[in-house]
C-alpha positions in Angstrom: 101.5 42.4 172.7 100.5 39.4 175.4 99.4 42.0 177.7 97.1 43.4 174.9 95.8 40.3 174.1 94.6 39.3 177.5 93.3 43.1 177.2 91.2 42.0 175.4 90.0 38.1 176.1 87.9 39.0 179.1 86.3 36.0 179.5 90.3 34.3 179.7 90.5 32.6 183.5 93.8 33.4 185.7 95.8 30.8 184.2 95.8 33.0 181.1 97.1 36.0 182.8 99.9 33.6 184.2 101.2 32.5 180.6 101.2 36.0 179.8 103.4 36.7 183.0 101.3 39.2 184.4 100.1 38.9 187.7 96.3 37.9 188.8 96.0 41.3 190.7 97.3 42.8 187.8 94.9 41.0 185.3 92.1 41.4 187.3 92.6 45.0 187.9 93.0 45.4 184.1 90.1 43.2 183.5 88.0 45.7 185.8 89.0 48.6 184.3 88.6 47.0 180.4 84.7 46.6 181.5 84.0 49.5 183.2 85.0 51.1 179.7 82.6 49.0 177.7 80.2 49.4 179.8 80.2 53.3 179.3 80.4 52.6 175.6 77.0 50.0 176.2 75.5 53.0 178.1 75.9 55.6 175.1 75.7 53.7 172.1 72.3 51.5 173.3 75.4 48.8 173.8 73.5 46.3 171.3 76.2 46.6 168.8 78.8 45.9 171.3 77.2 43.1 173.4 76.4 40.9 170.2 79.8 41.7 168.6 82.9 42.3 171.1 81.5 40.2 174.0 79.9 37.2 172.0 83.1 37.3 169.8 85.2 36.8 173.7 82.6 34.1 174.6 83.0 32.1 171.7 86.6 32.3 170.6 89.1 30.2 172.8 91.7 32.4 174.5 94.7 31.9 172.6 96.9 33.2 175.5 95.8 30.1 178.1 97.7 27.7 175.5 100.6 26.0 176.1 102.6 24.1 173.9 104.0 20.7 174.2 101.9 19.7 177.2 100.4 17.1 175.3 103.0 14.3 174.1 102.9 10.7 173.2 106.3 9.3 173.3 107.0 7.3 170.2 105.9 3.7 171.3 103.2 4.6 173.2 100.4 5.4 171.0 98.6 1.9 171.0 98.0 -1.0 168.7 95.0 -2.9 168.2 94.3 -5.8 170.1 95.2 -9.1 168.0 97.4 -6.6 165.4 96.4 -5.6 162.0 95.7 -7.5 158.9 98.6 -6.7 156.8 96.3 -7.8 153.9 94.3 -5.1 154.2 96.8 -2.7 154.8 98.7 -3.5 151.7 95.8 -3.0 149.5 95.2 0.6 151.2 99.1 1.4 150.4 98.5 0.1 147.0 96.0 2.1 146.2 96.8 5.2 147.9 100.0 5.3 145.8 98.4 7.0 143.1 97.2 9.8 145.0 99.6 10.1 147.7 102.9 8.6 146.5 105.2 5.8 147.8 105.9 7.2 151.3 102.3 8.7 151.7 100.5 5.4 150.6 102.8 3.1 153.4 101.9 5.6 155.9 98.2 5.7 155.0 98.4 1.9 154.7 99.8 1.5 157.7 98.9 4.7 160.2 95.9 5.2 158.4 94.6 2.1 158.8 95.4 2.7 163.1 93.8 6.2 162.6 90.2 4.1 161.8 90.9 1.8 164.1 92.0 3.3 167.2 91.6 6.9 166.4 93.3 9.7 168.8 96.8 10.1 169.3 97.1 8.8 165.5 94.4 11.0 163.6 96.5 13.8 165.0 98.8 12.8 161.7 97.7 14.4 158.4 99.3 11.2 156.0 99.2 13.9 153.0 102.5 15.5 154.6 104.4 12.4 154.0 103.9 12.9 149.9 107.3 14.1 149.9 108.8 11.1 150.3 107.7 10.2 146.5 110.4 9.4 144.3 113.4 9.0 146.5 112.2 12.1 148.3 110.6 15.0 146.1 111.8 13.6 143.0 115.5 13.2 144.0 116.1 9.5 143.8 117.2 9.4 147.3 116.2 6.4 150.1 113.0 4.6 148.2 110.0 6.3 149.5 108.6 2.9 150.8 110.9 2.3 152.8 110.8 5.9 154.5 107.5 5.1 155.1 108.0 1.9 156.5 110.7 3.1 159.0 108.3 6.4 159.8 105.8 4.1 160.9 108.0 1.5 162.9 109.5 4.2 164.7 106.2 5.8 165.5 104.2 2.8 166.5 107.1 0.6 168.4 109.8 3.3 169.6 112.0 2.4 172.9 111.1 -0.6 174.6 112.8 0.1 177.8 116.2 1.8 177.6 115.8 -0.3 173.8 115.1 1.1 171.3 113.4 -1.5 169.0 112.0 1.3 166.7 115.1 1.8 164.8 115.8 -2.0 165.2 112.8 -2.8 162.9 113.3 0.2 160.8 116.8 -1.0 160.1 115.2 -4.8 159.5 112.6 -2.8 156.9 115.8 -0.9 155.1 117.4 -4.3 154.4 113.8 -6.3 153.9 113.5 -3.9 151.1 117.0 -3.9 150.0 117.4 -7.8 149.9 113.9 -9.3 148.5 113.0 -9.4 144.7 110.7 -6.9 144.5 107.6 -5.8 144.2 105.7 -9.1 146.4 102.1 -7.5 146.9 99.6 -8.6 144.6 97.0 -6.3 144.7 93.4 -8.4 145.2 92.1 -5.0 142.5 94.8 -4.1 140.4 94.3 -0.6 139.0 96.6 -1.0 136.0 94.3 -1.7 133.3 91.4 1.1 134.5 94.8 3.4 133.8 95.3 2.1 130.0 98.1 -0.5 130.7 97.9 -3.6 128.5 100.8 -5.3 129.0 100.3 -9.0 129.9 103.0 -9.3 132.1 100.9 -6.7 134.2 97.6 -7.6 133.8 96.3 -10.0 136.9 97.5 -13.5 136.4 100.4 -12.3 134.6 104.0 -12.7 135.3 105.0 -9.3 137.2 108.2 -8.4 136.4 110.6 -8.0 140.0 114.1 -7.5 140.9 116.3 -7.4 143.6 117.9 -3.8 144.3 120.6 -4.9 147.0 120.2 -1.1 148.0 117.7 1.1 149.8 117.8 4.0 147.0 115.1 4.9 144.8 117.1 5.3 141.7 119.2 2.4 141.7 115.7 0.4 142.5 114.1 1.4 140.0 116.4 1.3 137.2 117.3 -2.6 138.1 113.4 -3.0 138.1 112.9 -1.4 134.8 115.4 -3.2 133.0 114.5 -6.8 134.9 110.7 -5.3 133.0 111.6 -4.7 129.6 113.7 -8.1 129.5 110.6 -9.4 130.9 108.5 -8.2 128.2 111.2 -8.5 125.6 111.8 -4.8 125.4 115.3 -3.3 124.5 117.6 -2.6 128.4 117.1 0.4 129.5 120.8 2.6 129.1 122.3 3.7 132.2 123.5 7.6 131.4 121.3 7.7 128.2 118.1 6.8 127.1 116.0 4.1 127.0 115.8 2.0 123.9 112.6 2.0 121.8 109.8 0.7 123.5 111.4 0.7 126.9 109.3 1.1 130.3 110.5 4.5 130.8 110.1 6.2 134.7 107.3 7.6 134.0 104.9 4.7 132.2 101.6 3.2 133.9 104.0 0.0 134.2 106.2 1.7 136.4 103.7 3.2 138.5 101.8 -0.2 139.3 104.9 -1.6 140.0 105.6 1.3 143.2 102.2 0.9 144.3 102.7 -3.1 144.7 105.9 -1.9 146.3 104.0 0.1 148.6 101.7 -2.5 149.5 104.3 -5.0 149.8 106.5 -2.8 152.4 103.3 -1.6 153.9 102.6 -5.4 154.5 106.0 -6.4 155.6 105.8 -3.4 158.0 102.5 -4.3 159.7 103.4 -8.5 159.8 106.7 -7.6 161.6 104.7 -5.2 164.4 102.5 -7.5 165.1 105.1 -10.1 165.2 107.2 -7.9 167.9 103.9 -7.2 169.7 103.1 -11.0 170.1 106.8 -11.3 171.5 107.9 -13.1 168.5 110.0 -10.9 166.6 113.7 -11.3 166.1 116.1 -8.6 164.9 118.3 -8.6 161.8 116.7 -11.3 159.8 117.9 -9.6 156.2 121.0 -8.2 157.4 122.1 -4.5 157.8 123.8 -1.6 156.6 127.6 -2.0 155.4 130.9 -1.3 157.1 132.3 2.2 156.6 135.3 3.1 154.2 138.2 4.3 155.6 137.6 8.1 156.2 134.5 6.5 158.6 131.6 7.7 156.4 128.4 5.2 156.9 127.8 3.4 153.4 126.0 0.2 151.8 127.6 -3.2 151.7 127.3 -3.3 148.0 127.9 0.1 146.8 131.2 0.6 145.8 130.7 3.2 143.3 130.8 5.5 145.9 132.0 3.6 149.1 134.7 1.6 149.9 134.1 -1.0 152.2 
C-alpha cells in the first residue's frame, strides 16, 4: 500500500521513498516509468484532462508518505511563559466565563492555556481546550476528581514540568489538589457576573451579595459540591440538602443557575491560584506544600485522602 502511494505522489522528494522503505533507485525507476505512462495517456487523450487533474492534484497535495511522526516534541516545561507572568485576574475571568460553554476543566485550561495560546502562540495553540470538556462534573458526569482541579494540574504539568532531574510539575499540581481541597470555596469574584443575565435572583448571588462557600477537605467533585450546596441553602435559609435522598423543598439542587455560578467562580478561582503560583515558581519564589498533601495509605497500601475514612483507613 506505501509503495502504491508513492506510485502515485510523483512530485514526493527521495526522503519519501525512504519512509516508505523503498530504495531511491527503486523510486526513481518507478517514478520514470509512472510518467512515461501518463505521458502516453497526455499523448492520446489531448492530456488536458490529466495535466489539470492528476498532476495539479500531486502538486498541491502534501505527500503524506514524507511524514514522520513524533519529530516534533516539546517536553513538558519547555513551552514558554510570558515575560513578567500572566495576570491571574484576567485569567480567572476567562475561566469564569468559559465555564458555561466549556465546563469546569475546559474553562481552567482556556483560562489558563488559552490565555498563553494569545499570548505566545505556537507550541500552545497546538492544544484544542474543547477536548478538555470532559473533565466536567468530576469527569463526564461521574463525580470523580473536581474538574477544576484537573484542569489546574493539566496545566501545571504542561507549563512547569521537570526542572532538572525535578519534577516541579507534579509538585505544584499536588500544591493545586490540596489548594482546592483545603480553602473555603469558591474565592473568584467575577468583575461581570453572568448569574442574573441567566434568571438567577437570589441575593446571596447577585454582586455585592454574600456568596455562599465551603470548605470540601477533599479533591472530589461530589463530596464538593454537596458540602457547597448545603453551606448554600443554609445560607439562603433553604431546607439541607439529604445525602442519599432528595433535596428538601426549595433546595439548590445540582443542576440550578446557583450551582452553576458557583463552578464557574470555582473555575476562575483555581484558574487564578494556578497562574499566581507559576508565576510565583518562575520568579524563583515558590515554595512546595503550602496546603498540605494527600493522606497516608491504609493498611493493604492503597493511596487515599487524609480525611476520608468512608472508604480509607488511614
Amino acid at each position: 500500500m506505501k509503495e502504491e502511494q508513492c506510485n502515485q505522489e510523483l512530485t514526493e522528494t527521495a526522503s519519501c521513498s525512504e519512509s516508505c522503505g523503498i530504495s531511491r533507485r527503486r523510486f526513481m525507476s518507478r517514478g520514470l516509468m509512472a510518467v512515461g505512462a501518463a505521458g502516453a495517456t497526455v499523448a492520446a487523450t489531448g492530456g488536458l484532462g490529466l495535466l489539470s487533474g492528476s498532476f495539479a492534484g500531486a502538486q498541491t497535495t502534501p505527500p503524506t508518505c514524507a511524514t514522520t511522526p513524533g519529530t516534533v516534541k516539546h517536553p513538558r516545561g519547555t513551552w514558554g511563559w510570558p515575560t513578567g507572568g500572566l495576570d491571574p485576574a484576567v485569567c480567572a475571568e476567562r475561566a469564569y466565563h468559559k465555564f458555561f460553554t466549556l465546563l469546569c476543566c475546559g474553562a481552567v485550561m482556556d483560562g489558563v492555556i488559552g490565555t498563553l495560546q494569545d499570548e505566545l502562540g505556537s507550541p500552545y495553540t497546538n492544544i484544542d481546550v474543547m477536548m478538555f470538556k470532559f473533565g466536567g462534573a468530576g469527569v463526564n458526569g461521574w463525580g470523580t476528581i473536581c474538574g477544576t482541579a484537573l484542569g489546574a494540574t493539566l496545566a501545571s504539568n504542561i507549563i512547569v514540568g521537570i526542572d532538572g532531574t525535578v519534577d516541579k510539575g507534579s509538585a505544584i499540581s499536588n500544591d493545586m489538589m490540596a489548594y482546592y481541597s483545603a480553602t473555603s470555596q469558591p474565592v473568584y469574584v467575577p468583575t461581570s457576573s453572568e448569574y442574573s443575565t441567566r434568571g438567577g435572583t437570589k441575593s446571596q448571588f447577585l454582586p455585592g451579595g454574600a456568596f455562599p462557600a465551603s470548605t470540601a477537605n477533599s479533591p472530589l467533585c461530589h463530596v464538593s459540591t454537596n458540602k457547597w450546596m448545603n453551606a448554600a441553602n443554609t445560607a439562603c435559609g433553604l431546607p439541607l440538602l439529604a445525602y442519599g435522598g432528595t433535596a428538601g423543598a426549595g433546595a439548590i439542587v445540582s443542576g440550578s443557575i446557583e450551582r452553576k455560578e458557583r463552578c464557574a467562580r470555582l473555575a476562575g478561582t483555581m484558574a487564578y491560584k494556578t497562574v499566581e503560583t507559576i508565576n510565583a515558581y518562575k520568579a524563583g519564589t515558590y515554595t512546595a506544600g503550602a496546603w498540605g498533601g494527600p493522606g497516608v495509605g491504609n493498611p493493604g497500601g492503597s493511596p487515599a485522602q487524609n480525611n476520608c475514612t468512608d472508604c480509607h483507613t488511614p
